[in-house]
C-alpha positions in Angstrom: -35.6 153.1 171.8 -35.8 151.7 175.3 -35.9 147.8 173.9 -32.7 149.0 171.8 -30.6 150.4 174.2 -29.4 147.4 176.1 -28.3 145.9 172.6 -26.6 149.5 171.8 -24.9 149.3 175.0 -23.9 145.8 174.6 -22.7 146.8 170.9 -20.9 150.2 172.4 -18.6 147.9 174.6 -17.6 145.7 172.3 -16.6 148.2 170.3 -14.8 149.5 173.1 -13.2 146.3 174.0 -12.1 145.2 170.1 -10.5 149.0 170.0 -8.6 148.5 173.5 -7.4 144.8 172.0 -6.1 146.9 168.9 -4.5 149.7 170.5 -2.4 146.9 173.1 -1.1 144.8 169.9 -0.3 148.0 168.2 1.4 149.3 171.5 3.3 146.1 171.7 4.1 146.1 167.9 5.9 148.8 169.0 7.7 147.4 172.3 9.1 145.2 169.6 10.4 147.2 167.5 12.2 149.1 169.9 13.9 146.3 171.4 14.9 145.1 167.3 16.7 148.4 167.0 18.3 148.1 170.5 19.8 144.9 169.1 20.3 145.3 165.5 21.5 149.7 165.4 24.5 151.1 165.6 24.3 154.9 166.5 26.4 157.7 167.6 25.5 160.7 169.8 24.7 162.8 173.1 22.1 162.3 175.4 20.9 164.2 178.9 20.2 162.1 181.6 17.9 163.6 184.6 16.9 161.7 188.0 16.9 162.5 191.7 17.4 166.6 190.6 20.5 165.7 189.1 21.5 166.2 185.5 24.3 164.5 183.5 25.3 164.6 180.0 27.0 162.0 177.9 28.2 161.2 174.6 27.3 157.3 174.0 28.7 155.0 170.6 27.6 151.8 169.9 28.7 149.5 166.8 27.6 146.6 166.1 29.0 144.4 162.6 29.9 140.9 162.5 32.1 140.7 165.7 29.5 141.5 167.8 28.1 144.7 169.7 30.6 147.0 170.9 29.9 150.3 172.8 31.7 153.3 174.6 30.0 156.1 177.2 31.8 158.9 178.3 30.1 161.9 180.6 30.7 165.3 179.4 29.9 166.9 182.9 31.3 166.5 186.3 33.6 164.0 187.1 35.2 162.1 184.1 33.6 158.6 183.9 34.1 156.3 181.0 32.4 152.7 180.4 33.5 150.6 177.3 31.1 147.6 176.8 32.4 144.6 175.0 29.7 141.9 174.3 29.1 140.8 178.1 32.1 142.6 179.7 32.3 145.8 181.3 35.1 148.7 181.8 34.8 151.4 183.6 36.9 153.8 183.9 37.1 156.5 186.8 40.3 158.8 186.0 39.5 161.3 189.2 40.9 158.0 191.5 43.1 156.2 189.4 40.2 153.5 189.5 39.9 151.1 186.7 36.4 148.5 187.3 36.0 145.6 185.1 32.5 144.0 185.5 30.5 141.0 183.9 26.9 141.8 182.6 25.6 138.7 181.2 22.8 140.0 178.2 23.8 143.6 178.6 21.6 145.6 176.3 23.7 149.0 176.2 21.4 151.7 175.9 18.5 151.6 176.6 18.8 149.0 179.2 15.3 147.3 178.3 15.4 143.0 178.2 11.8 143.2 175.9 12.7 140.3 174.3 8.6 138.9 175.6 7.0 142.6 174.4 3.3 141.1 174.1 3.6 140.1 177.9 4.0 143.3 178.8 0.6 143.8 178.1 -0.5 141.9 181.1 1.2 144.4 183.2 0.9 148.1 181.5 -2.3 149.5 179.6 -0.2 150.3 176.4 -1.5 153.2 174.1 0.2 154.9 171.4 0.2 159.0 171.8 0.9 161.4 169.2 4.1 161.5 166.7 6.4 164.2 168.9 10.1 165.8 167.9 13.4 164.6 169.4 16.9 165.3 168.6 15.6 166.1 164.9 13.5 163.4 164.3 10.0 162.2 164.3 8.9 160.1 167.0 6.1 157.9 167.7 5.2 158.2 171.3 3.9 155.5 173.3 2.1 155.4 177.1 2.3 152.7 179.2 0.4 152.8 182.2 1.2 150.2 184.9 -1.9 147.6 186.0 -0.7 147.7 189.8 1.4 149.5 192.3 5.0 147.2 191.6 5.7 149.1 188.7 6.2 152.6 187.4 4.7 154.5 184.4 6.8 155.0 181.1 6.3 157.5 178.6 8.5 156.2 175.4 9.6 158.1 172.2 10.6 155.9 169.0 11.9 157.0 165.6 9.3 156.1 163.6 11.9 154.8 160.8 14.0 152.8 162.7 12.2 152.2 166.3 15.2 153.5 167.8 14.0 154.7 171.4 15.4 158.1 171.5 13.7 159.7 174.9 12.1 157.9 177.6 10.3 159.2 180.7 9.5 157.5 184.1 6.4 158.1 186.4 6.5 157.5 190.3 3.1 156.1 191.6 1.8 159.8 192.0 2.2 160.3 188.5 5.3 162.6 189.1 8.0 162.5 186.3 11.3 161.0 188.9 13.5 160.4 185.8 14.2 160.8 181.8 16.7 160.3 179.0 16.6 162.5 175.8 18.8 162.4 173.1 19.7 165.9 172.0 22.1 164.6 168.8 22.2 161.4 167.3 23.0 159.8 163.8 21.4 156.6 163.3 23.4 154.1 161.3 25.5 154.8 158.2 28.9 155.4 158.7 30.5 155.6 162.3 34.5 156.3 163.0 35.7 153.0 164.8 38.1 155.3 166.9 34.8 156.3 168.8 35.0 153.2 170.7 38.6 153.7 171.8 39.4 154.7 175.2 40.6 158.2 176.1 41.7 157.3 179.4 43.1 153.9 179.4 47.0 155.1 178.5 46.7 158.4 180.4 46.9 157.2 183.8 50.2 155.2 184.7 49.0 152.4 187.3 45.3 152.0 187.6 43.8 150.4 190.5 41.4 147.6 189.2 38.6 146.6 191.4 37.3 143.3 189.3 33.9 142.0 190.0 34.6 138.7 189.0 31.1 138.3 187.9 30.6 134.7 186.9 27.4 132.8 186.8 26.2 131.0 189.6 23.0 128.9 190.4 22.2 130.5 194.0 19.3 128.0 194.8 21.9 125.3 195.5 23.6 127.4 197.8 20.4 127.2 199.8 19.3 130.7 198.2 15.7 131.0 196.6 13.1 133.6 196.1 9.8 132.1 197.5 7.4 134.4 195.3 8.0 137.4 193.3 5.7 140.4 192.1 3.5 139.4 189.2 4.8 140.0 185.8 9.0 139.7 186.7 10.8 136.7 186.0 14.2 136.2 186.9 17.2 137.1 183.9 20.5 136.1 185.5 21.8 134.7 188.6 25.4 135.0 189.5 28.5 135.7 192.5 30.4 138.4 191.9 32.6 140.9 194.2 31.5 143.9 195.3 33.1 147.0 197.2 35.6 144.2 198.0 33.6 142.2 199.5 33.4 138.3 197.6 30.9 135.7 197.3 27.7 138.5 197.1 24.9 136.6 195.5 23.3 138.7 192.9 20.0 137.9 191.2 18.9 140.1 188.2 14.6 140.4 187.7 12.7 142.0 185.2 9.0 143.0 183.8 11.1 143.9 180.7 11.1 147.4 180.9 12.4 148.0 184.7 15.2 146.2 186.7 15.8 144.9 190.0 19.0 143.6 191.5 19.7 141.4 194.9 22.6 141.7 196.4 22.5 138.6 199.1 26.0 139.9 200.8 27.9 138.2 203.7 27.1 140.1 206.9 30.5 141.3 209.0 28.9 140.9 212.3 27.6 137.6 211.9 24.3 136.7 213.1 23.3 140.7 213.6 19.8 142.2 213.6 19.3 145.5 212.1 15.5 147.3 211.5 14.9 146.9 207.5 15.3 150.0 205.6 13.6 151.6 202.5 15.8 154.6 200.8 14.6 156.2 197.6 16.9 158.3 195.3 15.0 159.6 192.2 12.8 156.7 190.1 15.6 154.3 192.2 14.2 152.8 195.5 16.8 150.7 197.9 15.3 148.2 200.5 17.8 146.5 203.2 17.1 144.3 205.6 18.9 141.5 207.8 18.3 137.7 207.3 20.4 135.8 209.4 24.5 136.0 208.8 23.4 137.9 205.4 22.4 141.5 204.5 19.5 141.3 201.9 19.9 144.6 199.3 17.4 145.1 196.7 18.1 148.2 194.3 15.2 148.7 191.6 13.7 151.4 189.4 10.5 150.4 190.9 8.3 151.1 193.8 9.2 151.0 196.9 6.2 148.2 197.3 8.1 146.4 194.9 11.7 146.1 196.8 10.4 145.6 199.3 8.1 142.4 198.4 11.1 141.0 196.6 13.4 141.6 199.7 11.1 139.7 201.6 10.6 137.0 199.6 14.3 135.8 200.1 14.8 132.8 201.6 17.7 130.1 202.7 16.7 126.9 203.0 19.6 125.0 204.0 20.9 122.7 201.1 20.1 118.7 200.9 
């Protein structure tokens, strides 16, 4: 027994291994089919949204035939807010102020917001392991963990319909394992017929003279403008770069990353006191953590649902290197 039990041991962890292999391409089997349904379903229904100790209900329709994707979200608590999604463009509308904000999102994915369109290298960055088939909004779901490899991403906890993949609740883990925010549908119909006048506006004719604040998001290559990110955390690559204008302020570079479940944004923003030096700053509000800091005439803001270690490696990683 002795003489065996190397070879048993050796036998035990391949075992181990060839079952760990499985459950990953099962996990991201998954990943894919979730992203499918995020691109090919049309749906209709309300959802809770919780982050930062803050709760918010909203009632979400997306269509999607041969025109293209179409989608309206309105919140049913608190302050009215409505965003219509057309393809690439955004309108928001905030009837409290009179506010009307039209916005560019180049490869918007509507809910959830999840790029996934590379599911299998997701592996390289989360353990992936399918959990047990769980209820949500009425149906059954398939629930999958992913547990991240290193410190520059959060946990997930994902539910999926297990007829269509549609992603019905997700749930986000902070690096102590702490749930800091979650979606959940509490309704939905999936498919079948869905009343076009969803997607109309309620506010757009009620208010007289809206004030429009337009982004004038267009695409932009920022590394001829002299900006370029020197490195960036393992397993994000970068989805869009582009100018837009924000809070009225124009010409803010803004680069879009992604591991293909989370987000980050840079915002490389003109500085009003040109030349000024400020200490670089790390804010956190719920699963969303904000880094600043100064880099010459510019203010460097990078907003993620990441880690703070994460922000604030991309934030440093910005560089201008003046044009040839």
């Amino acid at each position: 027994m002795r003489a065996l039990r190397p070879a048993l041991l050796l036998l035990a962890a391949g075992v181990l291994v060839h079952a760990g292999a499985r459950a990953q391409s099962d996990g991201a089997a998954w990943l894919q089919r979730i992203y499918s349904a995020s691109q090919k379903l049309s749906y209709t229904g309300t959802f809770v949204y919780q982050h930062g100790g803050q709760t918010e209900t909203s009632r979400i329709t997306r269509l999607i035939d041969a025109s293209g994707a179409r989608e309206r979200l309105e919140t049913l608590d608190g302050l009215p807010r409505e965003i219509l999604r057309t393809g690439d463009d955004v309108v928001c509308y905030l009837p409290a102020t009179h506010t009307k904000k039209i916005d560019k999102q180049p490869g918007g994915q509507g809910l959830p917001a999840m790029v996934l369109d590379r599911p299998r290298e997701l592996t390289e960055n989360y353990l992936i392991r399918k959990g047990e088939i769980e209820r949500v909004a009425g149906y059954d779901c398939q629930v999958l963990v992913l547990e991240p490899r290193d410190n520059m991403r959060y946990g997930q906890r994902l539910w999926a319909e297990v007829g269509s993949g549609m992603l019905l609740k997700a749930k986000t883990f902070d690096e102590r394992n702490q749930a800091v925010e979650q979606f959940a549908f509490t309704q939905v119909q999936i498919g079948g017929h869905i009343d076009r006048e969803l997607l109309r506006s309620r506010f757009e004719n009620k208010v007289r003279d809206w004030q429009v604040e337009d982004s004038r998001a267009a695409q932009a290559n920022l590394s001829q403008a002299g900006w370029v990110l020197r490195s960036q955390p393992r397993g994000f690559r970068k989805i869009s770069e582009m100018v837009r204008t924000l809070g009225g302020t124009p010409d803010v570079g803004h680069i879009v990353l992604s591991d293909g479940l989370a987000a980050v944004s840079v915002f490389i923003e003109p500085s009003a006191a040109r030349g000024a030096s400020a200490s670089p700053e790390l804010m956190r509000h719920g699963a969303i953590n904000v880094y600043v800091r100064q880099l010459g005439a510019h203010r460097i803001v990078v907003v993620g649902e990441t880690p703070p270690e994460s922000v604030r490696t991309i934030a440093n990683a910005i560089e201008y290197r003046k044009p040839n």
